[in-house]
N, CA and C of each residue as an Amber inpcrd file, in Angstrom:
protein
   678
  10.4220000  14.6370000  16.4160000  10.4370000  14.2100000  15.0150000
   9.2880000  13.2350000  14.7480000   8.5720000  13.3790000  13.5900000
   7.5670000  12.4210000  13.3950000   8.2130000  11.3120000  12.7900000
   7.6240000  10.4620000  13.2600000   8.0820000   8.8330000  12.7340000
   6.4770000   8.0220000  12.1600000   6.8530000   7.2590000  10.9820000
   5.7470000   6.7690000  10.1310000   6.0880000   5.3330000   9.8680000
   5.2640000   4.8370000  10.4600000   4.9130000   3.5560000  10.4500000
   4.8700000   2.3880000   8.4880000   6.1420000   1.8070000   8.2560000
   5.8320000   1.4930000   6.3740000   5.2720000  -0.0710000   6.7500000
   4.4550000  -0.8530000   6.0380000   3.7840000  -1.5860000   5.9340000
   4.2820000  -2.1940000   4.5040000   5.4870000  -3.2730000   4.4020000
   5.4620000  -4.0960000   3.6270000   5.1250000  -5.5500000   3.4290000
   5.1590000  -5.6330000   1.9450000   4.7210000  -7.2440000   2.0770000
   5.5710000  -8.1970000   0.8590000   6.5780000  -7.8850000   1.0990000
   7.9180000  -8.4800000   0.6470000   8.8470000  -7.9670000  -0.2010000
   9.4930000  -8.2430000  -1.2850000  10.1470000  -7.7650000  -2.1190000
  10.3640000  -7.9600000  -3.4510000  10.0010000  -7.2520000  -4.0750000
   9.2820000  -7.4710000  -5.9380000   8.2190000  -7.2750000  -6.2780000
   8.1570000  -6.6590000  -7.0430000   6.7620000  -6.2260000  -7.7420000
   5.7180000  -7.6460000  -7.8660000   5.7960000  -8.9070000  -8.4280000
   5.4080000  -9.4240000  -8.9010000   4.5350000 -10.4120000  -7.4080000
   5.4950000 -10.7020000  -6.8030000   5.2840000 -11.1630000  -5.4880000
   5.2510000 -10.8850000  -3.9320000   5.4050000  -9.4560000  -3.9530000
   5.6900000  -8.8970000  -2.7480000   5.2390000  -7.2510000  -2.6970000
   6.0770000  -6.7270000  -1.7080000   6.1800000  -4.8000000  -2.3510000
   6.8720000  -4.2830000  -3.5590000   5.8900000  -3.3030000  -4.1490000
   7.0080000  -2.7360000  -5.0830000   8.2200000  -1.8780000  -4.7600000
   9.1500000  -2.4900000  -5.4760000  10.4690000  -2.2110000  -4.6370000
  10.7710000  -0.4050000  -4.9690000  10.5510000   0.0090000  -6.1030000
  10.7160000   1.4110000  -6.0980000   9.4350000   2.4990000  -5.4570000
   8.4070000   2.0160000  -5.2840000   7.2920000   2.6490000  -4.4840000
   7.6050000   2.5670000  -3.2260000   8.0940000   1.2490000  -2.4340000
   8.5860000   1.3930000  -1.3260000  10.1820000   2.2010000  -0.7900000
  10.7530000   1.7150000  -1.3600000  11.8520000   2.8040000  -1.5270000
  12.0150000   4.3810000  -2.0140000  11.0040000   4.5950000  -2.7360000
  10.4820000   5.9800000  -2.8970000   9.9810000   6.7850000  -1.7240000
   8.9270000   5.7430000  -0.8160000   7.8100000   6.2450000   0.1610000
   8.9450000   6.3790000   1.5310000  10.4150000   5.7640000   1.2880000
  11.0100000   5.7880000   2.7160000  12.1190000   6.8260000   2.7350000
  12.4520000   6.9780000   1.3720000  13.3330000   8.3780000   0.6590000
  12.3220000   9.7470000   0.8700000  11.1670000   9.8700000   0.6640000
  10.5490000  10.8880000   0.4930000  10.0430000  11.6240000   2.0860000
   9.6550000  10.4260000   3.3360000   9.9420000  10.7030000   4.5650000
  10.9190000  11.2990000   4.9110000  12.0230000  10.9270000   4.8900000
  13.1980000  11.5600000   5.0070000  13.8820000  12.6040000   4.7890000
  13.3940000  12.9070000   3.5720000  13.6790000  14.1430000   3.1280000
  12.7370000  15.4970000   3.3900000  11.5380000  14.8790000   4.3250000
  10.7030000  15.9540000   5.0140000  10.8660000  15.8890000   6.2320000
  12.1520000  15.4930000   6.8750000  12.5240000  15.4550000   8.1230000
  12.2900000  14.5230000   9.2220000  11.4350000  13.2030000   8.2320000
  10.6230000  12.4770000   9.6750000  11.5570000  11.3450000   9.5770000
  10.8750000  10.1710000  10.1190000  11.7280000   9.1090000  10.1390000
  10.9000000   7.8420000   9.9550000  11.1610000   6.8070000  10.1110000
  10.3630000   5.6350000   9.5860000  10.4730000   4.4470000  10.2700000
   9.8860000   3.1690000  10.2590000   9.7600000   2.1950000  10.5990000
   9.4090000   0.7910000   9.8010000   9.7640000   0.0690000   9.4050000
   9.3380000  -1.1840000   8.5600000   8.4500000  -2.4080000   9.4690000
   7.5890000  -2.2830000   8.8710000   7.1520000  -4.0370000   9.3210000
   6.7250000  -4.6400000   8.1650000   6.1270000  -5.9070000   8.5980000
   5.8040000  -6.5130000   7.7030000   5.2530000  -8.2230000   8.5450000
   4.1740000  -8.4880000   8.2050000   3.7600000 -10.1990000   8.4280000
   5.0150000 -11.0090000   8.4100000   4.7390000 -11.9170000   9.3040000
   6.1390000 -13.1850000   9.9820000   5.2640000 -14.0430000   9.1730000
   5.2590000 -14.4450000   8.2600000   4.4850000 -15.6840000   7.5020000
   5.1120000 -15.9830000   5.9370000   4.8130000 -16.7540000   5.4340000
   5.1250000 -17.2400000   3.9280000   4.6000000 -16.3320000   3.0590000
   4.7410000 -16.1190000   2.3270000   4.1200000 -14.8810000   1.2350000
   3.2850000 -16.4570000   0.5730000   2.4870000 -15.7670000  -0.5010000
   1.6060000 -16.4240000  -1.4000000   2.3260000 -17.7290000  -2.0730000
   3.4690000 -16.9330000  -3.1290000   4.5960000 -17.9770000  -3.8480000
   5.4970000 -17.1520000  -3.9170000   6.1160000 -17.7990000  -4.9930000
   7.7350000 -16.7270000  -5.4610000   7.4180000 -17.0000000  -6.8010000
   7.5160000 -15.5530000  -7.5070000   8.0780000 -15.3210000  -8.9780000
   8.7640000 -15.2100000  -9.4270000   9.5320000 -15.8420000 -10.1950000
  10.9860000 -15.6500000 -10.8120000  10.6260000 -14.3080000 -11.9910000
  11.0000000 -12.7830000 -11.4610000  10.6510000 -11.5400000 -11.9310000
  11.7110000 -11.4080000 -13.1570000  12.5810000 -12.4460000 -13.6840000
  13.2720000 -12.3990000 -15.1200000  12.1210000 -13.1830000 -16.1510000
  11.3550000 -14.1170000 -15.7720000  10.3750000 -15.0610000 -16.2150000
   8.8490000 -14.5460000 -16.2430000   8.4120000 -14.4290000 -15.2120000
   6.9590000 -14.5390000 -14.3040000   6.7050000 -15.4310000 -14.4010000
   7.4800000 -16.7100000 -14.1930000   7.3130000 -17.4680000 -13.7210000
   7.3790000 -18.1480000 -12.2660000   5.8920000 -19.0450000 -11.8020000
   6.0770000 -19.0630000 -10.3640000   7.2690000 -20.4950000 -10.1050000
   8.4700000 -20.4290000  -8.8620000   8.6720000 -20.8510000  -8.2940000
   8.5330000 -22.0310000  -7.3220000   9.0490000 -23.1000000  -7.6210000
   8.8080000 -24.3490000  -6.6660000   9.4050000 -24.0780000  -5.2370000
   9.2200000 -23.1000000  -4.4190000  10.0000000 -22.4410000  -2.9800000
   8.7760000 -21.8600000  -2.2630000   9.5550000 -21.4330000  -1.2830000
   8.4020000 -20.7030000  -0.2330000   9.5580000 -19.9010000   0.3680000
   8.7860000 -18.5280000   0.6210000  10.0910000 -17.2890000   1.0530000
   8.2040000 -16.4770000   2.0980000   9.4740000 -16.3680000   3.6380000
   8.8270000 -15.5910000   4.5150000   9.2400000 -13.9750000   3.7760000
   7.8930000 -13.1690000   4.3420000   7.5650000 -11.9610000   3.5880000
   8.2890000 -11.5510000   4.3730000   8.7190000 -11.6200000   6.5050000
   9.4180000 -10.5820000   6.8350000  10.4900000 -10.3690000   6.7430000
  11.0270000 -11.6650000   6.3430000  12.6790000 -12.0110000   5.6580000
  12.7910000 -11.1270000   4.6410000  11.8150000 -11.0180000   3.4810000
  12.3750000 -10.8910000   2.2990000  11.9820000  -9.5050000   2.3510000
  10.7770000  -8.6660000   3.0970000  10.8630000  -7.0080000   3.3850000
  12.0470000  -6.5990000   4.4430000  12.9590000  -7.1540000   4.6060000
  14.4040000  -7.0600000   5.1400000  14.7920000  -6.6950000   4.1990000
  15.0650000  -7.3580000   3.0750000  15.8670000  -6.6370000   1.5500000
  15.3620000  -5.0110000   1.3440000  14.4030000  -4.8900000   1.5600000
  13.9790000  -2.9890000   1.6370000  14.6220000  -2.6440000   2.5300000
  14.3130000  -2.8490000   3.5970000  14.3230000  -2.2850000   4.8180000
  16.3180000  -2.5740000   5.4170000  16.6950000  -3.0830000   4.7540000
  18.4180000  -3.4900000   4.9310000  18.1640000  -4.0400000   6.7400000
  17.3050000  -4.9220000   6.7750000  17.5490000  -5.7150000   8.1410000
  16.7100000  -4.8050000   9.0540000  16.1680000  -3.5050000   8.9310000
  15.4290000  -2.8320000   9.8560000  13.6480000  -2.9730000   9.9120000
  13.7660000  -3.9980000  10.1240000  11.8780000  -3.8030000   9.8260000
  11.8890000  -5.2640000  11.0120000  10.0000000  -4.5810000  11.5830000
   9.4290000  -5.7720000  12.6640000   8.4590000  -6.5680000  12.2620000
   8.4110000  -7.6570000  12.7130000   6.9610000  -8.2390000  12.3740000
   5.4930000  -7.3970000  13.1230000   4.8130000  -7.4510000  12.1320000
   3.6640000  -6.2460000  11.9610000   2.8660000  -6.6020000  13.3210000
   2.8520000  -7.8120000  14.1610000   2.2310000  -8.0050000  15.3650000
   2.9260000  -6.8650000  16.6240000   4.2390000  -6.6220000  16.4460000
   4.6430000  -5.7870000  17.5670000   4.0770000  -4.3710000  17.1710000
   3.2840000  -3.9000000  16.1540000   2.9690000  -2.4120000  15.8290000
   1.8950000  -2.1010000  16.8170000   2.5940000  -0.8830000  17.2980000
   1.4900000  -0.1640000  18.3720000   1.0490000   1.0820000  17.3490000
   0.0550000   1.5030000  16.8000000  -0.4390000   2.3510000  15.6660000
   0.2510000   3.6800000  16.9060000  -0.0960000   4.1340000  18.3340000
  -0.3740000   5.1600000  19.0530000   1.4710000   5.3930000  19.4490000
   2.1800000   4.9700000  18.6430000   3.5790000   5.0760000  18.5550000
   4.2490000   5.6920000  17.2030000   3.1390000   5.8610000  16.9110000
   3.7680000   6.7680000  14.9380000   2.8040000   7.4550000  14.7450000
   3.1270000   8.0860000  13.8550000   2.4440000   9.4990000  13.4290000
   1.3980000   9.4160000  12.2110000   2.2360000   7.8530000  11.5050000
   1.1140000   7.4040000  10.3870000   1.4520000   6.4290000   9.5240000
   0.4140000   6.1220000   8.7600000   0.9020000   4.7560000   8.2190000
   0.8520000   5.0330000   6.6240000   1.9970000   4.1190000   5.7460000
   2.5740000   4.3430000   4.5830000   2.1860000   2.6370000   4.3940000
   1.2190000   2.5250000   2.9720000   1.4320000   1.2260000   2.4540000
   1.8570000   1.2090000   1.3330000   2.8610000   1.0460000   0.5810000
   3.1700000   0.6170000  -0.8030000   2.3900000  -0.4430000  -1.4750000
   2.2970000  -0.3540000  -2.3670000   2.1700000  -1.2820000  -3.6590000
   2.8410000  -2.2760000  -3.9470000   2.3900000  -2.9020000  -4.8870000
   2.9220000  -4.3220000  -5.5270000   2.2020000  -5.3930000  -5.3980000
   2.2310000  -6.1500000  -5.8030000   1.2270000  -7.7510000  -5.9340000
   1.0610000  -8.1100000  -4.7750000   2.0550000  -8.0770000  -4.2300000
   2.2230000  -7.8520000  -2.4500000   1.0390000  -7.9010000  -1.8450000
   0.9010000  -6.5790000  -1.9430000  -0.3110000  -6.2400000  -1.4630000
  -1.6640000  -6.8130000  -1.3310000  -1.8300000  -7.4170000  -2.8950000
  -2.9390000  -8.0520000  -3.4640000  -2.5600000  -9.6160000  -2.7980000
  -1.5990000  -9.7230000  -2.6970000  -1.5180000 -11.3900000  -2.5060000
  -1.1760000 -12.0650000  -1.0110000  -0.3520000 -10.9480000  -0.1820000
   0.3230000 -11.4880000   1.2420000  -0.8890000 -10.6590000   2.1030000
  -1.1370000  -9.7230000   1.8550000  -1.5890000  -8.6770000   2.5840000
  -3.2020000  -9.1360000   2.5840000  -3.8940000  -9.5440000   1.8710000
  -5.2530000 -10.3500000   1.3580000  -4.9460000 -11.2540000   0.7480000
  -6.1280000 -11.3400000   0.3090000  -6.9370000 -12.4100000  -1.3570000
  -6.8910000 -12.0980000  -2.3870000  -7.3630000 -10.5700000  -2.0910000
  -7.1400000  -9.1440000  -3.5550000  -7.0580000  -9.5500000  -4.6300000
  -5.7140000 -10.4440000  -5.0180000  -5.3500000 -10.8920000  -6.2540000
  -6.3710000 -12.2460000  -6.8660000  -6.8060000 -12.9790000  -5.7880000
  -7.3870000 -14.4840000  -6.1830000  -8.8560000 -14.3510000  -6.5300000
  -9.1430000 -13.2270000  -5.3400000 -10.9490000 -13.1410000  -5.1460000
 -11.4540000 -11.6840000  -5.1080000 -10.8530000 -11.4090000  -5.3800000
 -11.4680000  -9.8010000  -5.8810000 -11.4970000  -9.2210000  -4.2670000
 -12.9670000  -8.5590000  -4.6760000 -13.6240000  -7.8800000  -3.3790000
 -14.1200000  -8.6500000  -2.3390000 -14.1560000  -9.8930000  -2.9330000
 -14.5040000 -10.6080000  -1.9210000 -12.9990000 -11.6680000  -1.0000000
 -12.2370000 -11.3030000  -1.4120000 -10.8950000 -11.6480000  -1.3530000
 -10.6810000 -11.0310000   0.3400000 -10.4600000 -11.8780000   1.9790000
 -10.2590000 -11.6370000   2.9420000  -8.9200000 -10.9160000   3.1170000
  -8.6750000 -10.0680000   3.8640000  -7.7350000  -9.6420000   4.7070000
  -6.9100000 -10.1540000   5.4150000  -5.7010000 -10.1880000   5.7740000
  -4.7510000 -10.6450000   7.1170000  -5.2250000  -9.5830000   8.2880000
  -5.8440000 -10.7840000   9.2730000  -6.1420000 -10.4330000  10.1750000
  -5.3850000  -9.3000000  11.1040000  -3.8430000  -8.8420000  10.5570000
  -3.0100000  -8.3920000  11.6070000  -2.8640000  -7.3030000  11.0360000
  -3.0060000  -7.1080000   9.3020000  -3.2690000  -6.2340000   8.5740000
  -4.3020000  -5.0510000   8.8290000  -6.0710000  -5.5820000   8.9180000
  -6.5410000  -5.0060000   9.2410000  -6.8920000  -4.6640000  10.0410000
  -6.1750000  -5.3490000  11.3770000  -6.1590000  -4.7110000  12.8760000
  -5.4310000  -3.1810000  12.4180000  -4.6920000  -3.3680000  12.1010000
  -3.2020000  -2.2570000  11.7970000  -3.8550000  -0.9170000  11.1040000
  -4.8120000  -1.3690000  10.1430000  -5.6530000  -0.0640000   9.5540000
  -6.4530000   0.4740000  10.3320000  -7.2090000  -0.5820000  10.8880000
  -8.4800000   0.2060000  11.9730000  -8.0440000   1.0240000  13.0250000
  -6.5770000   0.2440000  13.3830000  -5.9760000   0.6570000  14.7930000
  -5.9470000   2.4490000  14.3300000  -5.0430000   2.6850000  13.3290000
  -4.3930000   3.7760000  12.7640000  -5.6520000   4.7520000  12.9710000
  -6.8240000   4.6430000  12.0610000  -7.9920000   4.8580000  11.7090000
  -8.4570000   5.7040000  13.1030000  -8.5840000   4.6980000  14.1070000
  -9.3540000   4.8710000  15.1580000  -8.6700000   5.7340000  16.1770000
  -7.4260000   5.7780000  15.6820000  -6.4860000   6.9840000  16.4200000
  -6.8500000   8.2280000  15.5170000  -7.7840000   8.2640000  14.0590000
  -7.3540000   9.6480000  13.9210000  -5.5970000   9.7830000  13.1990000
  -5.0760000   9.1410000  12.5080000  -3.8820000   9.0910000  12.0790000
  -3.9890000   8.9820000  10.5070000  -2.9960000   9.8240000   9.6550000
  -3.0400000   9.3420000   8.2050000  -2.9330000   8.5900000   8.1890000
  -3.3990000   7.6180000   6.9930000  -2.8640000   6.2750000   6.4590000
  -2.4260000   7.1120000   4.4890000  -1.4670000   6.6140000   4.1080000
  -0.9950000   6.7160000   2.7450000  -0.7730000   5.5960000   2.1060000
  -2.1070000   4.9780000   1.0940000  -1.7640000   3.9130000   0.3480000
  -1.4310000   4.3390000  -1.2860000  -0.8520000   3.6390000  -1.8520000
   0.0150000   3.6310000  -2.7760000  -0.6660000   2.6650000  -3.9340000
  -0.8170000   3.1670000  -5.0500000  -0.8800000   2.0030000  -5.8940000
  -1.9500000   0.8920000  -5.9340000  -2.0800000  -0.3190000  -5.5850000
  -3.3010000  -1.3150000  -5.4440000  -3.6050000  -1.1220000  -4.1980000
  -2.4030000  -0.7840000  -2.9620000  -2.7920000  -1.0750000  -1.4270000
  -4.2590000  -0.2950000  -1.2280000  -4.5260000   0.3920000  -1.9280000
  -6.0650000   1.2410000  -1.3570000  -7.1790000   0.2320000  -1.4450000
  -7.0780000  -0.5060000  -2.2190000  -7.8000000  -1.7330000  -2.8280000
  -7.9990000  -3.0170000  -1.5910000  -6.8590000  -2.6150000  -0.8280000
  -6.8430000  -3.3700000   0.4070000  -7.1440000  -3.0730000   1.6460000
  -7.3040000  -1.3040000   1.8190000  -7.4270000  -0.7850000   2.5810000
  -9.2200000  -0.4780000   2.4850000  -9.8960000  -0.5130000   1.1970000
 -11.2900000  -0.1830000   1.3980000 -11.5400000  -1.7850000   1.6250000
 -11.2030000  -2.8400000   1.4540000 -11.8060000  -4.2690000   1.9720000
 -11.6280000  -4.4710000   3.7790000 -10.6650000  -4.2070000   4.0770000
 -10.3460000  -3.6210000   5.5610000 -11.4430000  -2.6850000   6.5070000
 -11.8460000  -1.9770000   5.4020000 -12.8240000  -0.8190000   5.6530000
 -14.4420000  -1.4430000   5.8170000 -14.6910000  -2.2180000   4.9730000
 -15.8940000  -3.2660000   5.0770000 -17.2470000  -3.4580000   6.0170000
 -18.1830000  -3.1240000   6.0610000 -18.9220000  -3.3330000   7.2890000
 -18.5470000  -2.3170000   8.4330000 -17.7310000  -1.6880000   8.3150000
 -17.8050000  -0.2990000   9.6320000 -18.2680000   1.1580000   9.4000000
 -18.0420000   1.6710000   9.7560000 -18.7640000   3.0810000   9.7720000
 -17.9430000   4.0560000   8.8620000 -16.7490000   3.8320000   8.6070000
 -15.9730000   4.7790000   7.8220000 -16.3960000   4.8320000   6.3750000
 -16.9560000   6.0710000   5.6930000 -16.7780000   6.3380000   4.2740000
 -15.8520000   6.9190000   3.7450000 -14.7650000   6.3650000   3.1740000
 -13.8020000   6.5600000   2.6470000 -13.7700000   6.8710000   0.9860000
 -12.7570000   7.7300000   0.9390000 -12.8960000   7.9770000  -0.8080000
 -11.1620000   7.2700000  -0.9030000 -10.8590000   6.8370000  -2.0260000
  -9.5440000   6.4380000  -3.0260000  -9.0990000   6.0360000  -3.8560000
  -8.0190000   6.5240000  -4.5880000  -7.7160000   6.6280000  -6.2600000
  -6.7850000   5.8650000  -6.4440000  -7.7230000   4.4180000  -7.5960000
  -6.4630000   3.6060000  -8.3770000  -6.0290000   3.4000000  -9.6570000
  -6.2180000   5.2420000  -9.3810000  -5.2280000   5.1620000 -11.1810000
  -6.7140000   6.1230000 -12.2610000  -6.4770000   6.6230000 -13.2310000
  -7.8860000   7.1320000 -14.1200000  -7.9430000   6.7520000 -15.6370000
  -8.8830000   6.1900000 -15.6880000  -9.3240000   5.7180000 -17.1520000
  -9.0470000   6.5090000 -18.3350000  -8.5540000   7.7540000 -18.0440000
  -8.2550000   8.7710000 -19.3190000  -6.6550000   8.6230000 -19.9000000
  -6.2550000   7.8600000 -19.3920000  -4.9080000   7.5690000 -19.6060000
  -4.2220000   6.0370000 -19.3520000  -3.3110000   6.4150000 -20.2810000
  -2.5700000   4.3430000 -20.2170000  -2.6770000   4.1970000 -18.9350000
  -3.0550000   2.4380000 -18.6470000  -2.5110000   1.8350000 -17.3720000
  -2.5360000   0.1560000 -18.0730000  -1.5570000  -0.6910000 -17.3920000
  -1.6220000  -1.9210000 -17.9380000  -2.5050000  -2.7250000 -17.1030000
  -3.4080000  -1.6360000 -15.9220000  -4.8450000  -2.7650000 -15.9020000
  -5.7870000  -2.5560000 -15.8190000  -6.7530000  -2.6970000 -15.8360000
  -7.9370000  -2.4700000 -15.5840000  -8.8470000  -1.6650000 -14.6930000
  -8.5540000   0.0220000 -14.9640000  -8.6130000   0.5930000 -13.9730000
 -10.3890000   0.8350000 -13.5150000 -11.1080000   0.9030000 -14.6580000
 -12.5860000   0.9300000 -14.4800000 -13.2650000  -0.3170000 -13.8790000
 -12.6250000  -1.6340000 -13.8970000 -12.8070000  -2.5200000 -13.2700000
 -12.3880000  -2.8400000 -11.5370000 -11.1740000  -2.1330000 -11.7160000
 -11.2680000  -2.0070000  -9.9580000 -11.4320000  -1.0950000  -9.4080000
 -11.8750000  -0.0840000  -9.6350000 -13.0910000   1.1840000  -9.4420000
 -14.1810000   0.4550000  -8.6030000 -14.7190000  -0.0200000  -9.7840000
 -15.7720000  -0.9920000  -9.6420000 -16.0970000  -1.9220000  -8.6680000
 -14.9450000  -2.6490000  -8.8260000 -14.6160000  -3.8680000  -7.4940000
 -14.6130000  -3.4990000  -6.2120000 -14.2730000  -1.8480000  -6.0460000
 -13.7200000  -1.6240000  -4.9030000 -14.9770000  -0.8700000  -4.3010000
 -15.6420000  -0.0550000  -5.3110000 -16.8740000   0.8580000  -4.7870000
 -18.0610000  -0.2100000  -4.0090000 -17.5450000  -1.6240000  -4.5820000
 -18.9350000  -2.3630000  -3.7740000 -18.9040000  -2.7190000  -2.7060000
 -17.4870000  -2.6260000  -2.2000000 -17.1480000  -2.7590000  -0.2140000
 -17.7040000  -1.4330000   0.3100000 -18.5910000  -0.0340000  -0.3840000
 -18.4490000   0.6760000   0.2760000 -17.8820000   2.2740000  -0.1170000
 -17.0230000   2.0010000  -0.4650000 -15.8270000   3.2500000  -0.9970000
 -15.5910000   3.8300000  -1.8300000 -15.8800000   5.1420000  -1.7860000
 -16.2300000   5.9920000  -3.4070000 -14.6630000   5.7900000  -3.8460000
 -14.9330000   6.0870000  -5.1030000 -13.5370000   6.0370000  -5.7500000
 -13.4890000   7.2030000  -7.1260000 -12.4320000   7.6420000  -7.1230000
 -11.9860000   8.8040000  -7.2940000 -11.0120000   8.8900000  -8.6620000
 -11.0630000   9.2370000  -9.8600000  -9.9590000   9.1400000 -10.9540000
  -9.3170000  10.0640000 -10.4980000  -7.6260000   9.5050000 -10.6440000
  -6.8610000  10.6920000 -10.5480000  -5.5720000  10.0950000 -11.5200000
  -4.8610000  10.4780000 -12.0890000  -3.6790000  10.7140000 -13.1730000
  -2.4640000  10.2320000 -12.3670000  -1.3070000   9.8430000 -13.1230000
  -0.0070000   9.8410000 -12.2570000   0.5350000  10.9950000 -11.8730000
  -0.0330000  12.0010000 -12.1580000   0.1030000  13.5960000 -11.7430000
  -0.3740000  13.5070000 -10.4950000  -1.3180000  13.3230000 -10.1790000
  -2.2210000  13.7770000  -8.8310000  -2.4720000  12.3900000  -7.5060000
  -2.7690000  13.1780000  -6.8330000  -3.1950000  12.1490000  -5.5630000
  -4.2510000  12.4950000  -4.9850000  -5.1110000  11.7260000  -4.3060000
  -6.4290000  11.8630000  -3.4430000  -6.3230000  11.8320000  -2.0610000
  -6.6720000  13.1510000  -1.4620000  -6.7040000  13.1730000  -0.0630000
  -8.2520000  13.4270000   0.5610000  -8.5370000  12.2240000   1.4230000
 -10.0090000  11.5770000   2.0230000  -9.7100000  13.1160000   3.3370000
  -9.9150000  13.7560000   3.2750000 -10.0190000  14.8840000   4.5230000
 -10.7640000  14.8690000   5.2040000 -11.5130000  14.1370000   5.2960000
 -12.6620000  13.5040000   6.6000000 -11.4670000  12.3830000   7.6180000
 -11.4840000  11.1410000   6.5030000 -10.6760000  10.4100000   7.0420000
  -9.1290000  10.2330000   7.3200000  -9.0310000  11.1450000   6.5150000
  -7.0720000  11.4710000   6.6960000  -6.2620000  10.3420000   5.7700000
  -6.9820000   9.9350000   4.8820000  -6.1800000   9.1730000   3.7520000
  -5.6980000   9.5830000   2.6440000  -4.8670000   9.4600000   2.2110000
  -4.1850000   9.6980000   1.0510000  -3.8120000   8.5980000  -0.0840000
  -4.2670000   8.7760000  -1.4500000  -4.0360000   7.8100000  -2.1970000
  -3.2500000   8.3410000  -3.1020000  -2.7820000   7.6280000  -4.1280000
  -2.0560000   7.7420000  -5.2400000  -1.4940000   6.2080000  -6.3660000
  -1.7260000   7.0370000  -7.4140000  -1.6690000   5.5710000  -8.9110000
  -0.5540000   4.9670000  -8.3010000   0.5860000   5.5590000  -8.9230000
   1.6180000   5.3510000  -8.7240000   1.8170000   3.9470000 -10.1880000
   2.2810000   2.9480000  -9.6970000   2.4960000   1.9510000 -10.8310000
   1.2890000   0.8880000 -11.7500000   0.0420000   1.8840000 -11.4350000
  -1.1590000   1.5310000 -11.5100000  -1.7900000   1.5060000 -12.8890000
  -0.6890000   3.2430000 -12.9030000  -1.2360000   3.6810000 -14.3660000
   0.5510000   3.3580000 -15.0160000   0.8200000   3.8230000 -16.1060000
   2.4050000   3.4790000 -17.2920000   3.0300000   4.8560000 -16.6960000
   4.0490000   4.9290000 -16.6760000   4.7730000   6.3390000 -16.5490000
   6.4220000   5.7790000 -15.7650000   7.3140000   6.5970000 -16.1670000
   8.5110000   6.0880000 -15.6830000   8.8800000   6.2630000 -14.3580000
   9.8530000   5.5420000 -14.0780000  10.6960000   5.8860000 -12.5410000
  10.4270000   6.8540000 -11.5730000  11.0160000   8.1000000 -12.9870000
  10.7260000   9.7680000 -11.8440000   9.0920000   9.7560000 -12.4860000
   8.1390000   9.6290000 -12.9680000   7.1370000   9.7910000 -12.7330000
   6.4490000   8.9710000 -11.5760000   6.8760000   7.8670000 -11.4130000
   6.3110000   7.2050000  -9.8440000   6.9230000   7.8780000  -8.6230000
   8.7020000   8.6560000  -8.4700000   8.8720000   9.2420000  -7.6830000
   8.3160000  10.0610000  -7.2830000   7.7350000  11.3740000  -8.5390000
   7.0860000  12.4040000  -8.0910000   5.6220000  12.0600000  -7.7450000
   4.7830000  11.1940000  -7.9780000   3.8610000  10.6730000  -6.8840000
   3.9910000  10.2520000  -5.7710000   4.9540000   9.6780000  -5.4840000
   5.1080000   9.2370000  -3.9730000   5.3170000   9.9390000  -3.0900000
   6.0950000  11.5580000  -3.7550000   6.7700000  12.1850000  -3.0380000
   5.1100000  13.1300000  -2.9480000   5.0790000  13.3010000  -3.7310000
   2.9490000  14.1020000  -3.6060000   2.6210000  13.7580000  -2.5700000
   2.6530000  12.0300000  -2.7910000   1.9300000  11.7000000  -1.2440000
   2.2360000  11.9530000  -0.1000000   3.7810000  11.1660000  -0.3420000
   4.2690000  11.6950000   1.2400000   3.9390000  12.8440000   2.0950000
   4.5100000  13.7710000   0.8070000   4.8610000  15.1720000   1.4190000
   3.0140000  15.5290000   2.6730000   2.0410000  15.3820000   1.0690000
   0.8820000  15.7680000   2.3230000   1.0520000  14.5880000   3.1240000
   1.3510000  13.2350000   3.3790000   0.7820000  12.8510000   4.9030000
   1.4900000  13.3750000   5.9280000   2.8520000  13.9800000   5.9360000
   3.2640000  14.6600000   6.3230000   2.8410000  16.0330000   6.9220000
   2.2600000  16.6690000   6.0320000   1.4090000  17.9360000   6.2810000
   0.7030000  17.7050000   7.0360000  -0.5200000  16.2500000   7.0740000
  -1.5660000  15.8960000   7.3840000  -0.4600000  15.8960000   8.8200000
């Protein structure tokens, strides 16, 4: 049975993983027969948002604690991941991403990586293994990408249609680490077939619930294939 490696970075859209992209990406494994794994960084996330408000929080909440709430207590800290023990790697979305996982959110492209993070991509990478990012995580995965030899293509979201951000701008942001970038719709997903990546909008661009399901499940299904 193939087993796939999920890569969270806490819980909530606002401050962590997005909770229905990640829960989508671990439903949609499953239902193609494979099986899964959670990790996630042993460290403090950025802050806490109170997601009734958006307002930030006077607290501090560890990310692998709080990607426990996905994962119902089954997930490791991302230092024990051996990439050459799974079949591939799944990153979800959410601010998360932009904020625990990097800088993303503070400093753009020039915004650093977690060191354990982009061990975890290269590792994958250098095995020759899908990686499936979701949503902003591609955004994290071409800064990861930075200065090495990989040309990577990936899609965050397309300017021909609603999104509540700025999708020609992080096109932009992202093509200058390097990395072509690709419009694609909440219909469609981008598969790098050189490199074995798979992208998708997902909550990038406006569209409901089952429209983020049936992207995730797009994705899945090919890294699966892959």
């Amino acid at each position: 049975m193939k087993k796939y490696a999920v890569l969270l970075a806490g819980s909530g859209v606002y401050d962590g993983s997005e909770i229905h992209e990640a829960t989508f990406a671990l439903l949609s494994i499953k239902q193609n027969g494979a099986d899964y794994q959670c990790f996630a960084p042993n460290k403090n996330q950025h802050h806490v948002i109170n997601h009734l408000t958006g307002e930030e929080m006077p607290e501090s909440r560890n990310i692998l604690i709080e990607s426990a709430r996905i994962a119902r207590g089954q997930v490791k800290d991302l230092k024990e991941l051996d990439a050459s023990h799974y079949d591939g790697l799944v990153m979800p979305g959410g601010f998360g991403a932009a904020k625990n996982w990097s800088k993303w959110a503070f400093d753009g492209p020039e915004g650093e990586v977690d060191p354990d993070v982009k061990k975890t991509i290269l590792d994958f990478l250098a095995l020759g293994k899908p990686i499936c990012a979701l949503c902003v995580a591609p955004a994290i995965l071409a800064k990861a990408l930075q200065d090495t030899s990989y040309q990577a293509e990936v899609t965050l979201g397309s300017t021909a249609e609603p999104s509540p951000y700025d999708i020609a701008g992080t096109h932009t942001a992202v093509s200058t680490l390097g990395v072509k970038t690709i419009e694609k719709t909440l219909r469609d997903i981008h598969i790098d077939h050189h490199n074995r990546i798979i992208t998708a909008p997902c909550y990038m661009m406006e569209g409901s619930i089952a429209d983020i399901y049936s992207n995730v499940k797009m994705a899945i299904d090919q890294l699966v294939r892959i």
